[in-house]
Residue frames as a rotation matrix with the C-alpha (Angstrom) as fourth column:
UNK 1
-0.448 0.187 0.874 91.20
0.192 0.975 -0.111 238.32
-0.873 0.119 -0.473 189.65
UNK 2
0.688 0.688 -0.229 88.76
0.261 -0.529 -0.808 240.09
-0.677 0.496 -0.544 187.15
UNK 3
0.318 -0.768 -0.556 92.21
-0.917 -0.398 0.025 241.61
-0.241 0.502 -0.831 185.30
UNK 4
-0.758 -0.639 0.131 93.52
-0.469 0.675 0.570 237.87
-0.452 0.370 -0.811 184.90
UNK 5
0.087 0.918 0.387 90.60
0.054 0.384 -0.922 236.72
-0.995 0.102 -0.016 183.85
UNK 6
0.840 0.499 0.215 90.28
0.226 0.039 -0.973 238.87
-0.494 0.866 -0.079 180.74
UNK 7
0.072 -0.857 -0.509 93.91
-0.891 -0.284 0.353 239.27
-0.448 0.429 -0.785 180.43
UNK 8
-0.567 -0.236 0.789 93.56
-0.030 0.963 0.267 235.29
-0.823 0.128 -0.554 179.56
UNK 9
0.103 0.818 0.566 90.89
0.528 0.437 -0.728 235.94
-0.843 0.374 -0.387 177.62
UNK 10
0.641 -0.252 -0.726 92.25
-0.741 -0.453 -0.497 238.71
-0.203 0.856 -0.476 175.46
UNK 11
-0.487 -0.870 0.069 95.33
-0.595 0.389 0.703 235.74
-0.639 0.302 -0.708 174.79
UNK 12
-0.440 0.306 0.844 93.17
0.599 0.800 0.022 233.02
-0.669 0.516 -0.536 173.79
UNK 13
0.684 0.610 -0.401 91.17
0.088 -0.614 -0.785 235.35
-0.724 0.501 -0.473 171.78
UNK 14
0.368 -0.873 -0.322 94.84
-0.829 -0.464 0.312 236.49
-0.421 0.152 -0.894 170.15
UNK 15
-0.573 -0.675 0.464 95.61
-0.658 0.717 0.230 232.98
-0.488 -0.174 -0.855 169.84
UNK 16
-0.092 0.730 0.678 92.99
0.325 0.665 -0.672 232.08
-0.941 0.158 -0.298 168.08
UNK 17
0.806 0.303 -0.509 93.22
-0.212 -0.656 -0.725 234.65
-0.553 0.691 -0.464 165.24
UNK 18
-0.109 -0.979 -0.170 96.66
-0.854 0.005 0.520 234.55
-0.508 0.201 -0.837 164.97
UNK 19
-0.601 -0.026 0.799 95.82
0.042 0.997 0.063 230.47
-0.798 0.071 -0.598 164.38
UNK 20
0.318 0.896 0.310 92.88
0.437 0.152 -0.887 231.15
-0.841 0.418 -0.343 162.04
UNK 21
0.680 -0.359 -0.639 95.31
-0.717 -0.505 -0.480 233.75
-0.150 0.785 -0.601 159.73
UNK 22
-0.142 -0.705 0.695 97.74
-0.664 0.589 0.462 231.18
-0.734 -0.395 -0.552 159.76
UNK 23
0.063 0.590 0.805 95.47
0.485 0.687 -0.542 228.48
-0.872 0.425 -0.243 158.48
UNK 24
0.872 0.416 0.256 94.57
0.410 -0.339 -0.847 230.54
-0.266 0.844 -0.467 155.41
UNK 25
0.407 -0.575 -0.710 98.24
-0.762 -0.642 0.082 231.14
-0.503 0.507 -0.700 154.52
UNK 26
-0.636 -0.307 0.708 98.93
-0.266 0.948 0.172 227.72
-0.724 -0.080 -0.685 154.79
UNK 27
0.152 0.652 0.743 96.02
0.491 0.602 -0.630 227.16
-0.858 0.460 -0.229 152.33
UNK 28
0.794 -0.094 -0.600 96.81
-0.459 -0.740 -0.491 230.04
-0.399 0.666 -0.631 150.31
UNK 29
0.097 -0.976 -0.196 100.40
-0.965 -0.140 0.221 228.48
-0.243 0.168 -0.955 149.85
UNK 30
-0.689 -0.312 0.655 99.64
-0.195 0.949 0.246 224.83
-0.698 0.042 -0.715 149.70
UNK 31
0.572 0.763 0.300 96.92
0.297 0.148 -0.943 225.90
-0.765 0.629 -0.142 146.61
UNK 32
0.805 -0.168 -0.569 99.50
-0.490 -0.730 -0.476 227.68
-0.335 0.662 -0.670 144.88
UNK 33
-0.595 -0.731 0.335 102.49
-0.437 0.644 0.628 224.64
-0.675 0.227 -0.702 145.18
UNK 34
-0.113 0.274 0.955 99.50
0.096 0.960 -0.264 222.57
-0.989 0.062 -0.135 144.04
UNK 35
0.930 0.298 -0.215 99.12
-0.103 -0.350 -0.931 224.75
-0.352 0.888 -0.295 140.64
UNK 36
0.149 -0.885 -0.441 102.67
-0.865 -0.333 0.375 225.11
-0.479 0.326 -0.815 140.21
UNK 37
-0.764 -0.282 0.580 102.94
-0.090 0.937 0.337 220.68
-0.638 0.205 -0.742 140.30
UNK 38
0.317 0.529 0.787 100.05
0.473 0.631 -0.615 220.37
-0.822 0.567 -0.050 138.12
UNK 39
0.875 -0.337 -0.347 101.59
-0.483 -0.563 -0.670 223.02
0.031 0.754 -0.656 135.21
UNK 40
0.062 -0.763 -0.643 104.50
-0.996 -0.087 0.007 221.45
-0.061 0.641 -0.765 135.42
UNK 41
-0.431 0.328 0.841 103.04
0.254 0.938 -0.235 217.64
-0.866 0.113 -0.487 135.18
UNK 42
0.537 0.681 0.498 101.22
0.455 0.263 -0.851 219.17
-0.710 0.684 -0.168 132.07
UNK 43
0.418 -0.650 -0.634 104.40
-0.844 -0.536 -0.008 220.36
-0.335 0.539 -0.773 130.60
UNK 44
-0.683 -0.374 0.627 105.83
-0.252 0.927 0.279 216.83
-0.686 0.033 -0.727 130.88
UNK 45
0.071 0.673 0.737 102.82
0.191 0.716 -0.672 215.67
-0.979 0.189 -0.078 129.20
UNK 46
0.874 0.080 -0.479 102.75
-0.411 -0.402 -0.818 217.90
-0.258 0.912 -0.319 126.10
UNK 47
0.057 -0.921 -0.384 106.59
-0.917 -0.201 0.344 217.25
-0.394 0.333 -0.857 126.03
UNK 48
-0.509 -0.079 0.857 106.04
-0.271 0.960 -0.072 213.44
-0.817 -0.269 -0.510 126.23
UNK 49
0.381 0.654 0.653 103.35
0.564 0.395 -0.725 213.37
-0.732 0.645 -0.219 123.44
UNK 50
0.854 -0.273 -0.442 105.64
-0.505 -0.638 -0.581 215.51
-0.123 0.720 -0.683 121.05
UNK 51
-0.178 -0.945 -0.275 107.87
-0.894 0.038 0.447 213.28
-0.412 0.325 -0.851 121.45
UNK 52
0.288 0.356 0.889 105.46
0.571 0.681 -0.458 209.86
-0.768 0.640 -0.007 120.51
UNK 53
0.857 0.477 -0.198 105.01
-0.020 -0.353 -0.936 212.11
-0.516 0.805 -0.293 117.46
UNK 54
0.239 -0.740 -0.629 108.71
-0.971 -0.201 -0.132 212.41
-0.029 0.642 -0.766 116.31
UNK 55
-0.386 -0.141 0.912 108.85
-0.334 0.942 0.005 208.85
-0.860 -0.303 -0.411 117.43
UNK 56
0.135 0.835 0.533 106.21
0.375 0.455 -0.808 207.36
-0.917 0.309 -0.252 115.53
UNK 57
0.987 0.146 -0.066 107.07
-0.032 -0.224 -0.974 209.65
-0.157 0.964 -0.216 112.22
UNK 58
-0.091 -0.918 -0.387 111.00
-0.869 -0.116 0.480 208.92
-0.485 0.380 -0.787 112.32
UNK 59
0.887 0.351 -0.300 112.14
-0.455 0.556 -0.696 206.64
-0.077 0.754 0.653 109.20
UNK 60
0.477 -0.828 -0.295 115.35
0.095 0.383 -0.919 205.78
0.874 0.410 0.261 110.09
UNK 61
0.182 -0.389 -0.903 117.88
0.976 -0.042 0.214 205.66
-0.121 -0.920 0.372 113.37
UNK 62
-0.649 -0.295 0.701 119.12
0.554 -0.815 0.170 208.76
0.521 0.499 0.693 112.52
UNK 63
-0.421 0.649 0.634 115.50
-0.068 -0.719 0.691 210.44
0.905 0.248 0.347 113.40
UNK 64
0.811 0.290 -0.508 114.74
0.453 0.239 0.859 208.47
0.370 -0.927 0.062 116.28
UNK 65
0.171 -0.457 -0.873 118.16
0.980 -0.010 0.197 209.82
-0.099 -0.890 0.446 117.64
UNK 66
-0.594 0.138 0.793 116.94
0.182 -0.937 0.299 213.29
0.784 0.321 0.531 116.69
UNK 67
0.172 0.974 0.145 114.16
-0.133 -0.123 0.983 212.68
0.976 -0.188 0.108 118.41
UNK 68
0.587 -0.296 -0.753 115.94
0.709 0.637 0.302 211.53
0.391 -0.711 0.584 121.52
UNK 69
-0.634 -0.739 -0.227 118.41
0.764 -0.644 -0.038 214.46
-0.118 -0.197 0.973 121.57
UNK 70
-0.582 0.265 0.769 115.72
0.030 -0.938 0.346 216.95
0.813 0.225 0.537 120.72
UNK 71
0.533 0.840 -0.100 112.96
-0.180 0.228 0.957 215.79
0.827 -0.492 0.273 123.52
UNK 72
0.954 -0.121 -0.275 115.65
0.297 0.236 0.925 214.09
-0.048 -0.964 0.261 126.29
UNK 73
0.580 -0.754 0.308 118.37
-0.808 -0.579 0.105 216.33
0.099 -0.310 -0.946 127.51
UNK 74
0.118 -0.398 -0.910 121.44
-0.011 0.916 -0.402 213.95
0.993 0.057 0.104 128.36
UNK 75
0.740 -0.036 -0.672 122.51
0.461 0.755 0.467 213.10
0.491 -0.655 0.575 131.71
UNK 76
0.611 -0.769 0.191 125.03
-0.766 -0.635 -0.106 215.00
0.202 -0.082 -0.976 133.77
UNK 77
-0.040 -0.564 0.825 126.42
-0.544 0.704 0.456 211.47
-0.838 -0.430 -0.335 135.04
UNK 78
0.927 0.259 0.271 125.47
-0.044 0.794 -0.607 209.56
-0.372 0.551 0.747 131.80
UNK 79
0.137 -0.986 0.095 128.83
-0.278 0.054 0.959 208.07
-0.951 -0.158 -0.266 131.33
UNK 80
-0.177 0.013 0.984 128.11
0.923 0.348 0.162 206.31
-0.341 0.937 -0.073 127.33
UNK 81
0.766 0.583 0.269 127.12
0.628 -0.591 -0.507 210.12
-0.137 0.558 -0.819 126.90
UNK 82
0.542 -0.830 -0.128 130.84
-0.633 -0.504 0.588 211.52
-0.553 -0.237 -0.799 128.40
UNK 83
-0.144 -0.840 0.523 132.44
0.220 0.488 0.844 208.91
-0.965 0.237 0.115 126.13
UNK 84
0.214 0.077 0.974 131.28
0.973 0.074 -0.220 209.61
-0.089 0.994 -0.059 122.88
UNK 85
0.905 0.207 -0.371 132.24
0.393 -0.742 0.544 213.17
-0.162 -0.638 -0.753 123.78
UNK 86
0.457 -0.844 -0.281 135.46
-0.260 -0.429 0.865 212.79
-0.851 -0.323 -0.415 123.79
């Protein structure tokens, strides 16, 4: 009886650690996604405000569709982009 006792007790013991290292990868890993989404939410941004700027200084269509082709990639489906294309 005395042997099952602490043979339970070494598990839960086990089972508890195991749970407690666990925990702290899980945090370790859900701090590091969270850097990853804010760097690349503050890439968007910079991109986004470089493009106001070419916006806002273009004088002519022409520049604005510089500014469009330099700032927004096209579409792999964008069909008005596969017709002029050809």
């Amino acid at each position: 009886m005395k042997t099952k006792l602490m043979t339970a007790a070494f598990i839960c013991i086990c089972a508890i650690s195991a749970s407690a290292a666990h925990s702290d990868s899980n945090h370790q890993n859900i701090e590091q996604k969270k850097t990853e989404i804010l760097q690349h939410i503050q890439e968007r941004i910079t991109n986004s405000e470089a493009e106001i700027v070419c916006v806002k200084s273009a004088q002519s269509h022409d520049e604005l569709r510089t500014c469009k082709e330099k700032f927004r990639p096209p579409l792999k489906n964008d069909k008005h982009n596969q017709i002029q294309s050809r």
